[in-house]
C-alpha angles and dihedrals in degrees: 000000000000136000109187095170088072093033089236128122141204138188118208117201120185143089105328089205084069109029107214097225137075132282114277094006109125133085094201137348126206120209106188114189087320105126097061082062108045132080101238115032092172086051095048092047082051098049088051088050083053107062098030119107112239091249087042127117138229138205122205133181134172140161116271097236087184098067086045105135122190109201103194122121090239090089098178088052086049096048089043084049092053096042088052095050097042101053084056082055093058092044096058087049093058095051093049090053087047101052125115095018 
């Protein structure tokens, strides 16, 4: 976490299903490649929606499952591997869109 308007900075480390700060207490928040990792990614997004001030910003990335190419001359085990990867993806997708509600 990061608050630039008082030039401080702070690093939180824990379970990111169960932030450990306060409601409404970061400035930003920064998710790199996480939620494919975790568990919950709906709880993790909520928990993020959670401890973000209302005039706060977050930074997501993720990997684009849907660009995924598989270059191997078994064709049919590429395109099940995409498939596979993909519809993790779009499920991530779904949880991120679904958080906080």
């Amino acid at each position: 976490m990061d608050d630039s308007r008082s030039g401080a900075g702070h690093d939180a480390s824990g379970d990111a299903h169960a932030l450990p700060l306060a409601t409404a207490s970061a400035d930003r928040v920064k998710l790199d490649r996480v939620l494919m990792h975790v568990a919950s990614p709906s709880r993790v997004l909520a928990e993020v929606h959670r401890v973000l001030r209302a005039d706060g910003l977050v930074a997501l990335a993720e990997p684009d499952w849907d660009t995924l190419v598989v270059d191997d001359p078994d064709v049919e085990t590429s395109r099940a591997y995409t498939r596979f990867f993909t519809a993790i993806g779009q499920a991530t997708a779904t949880n991120r869109a679904t958080a906080g509600r």
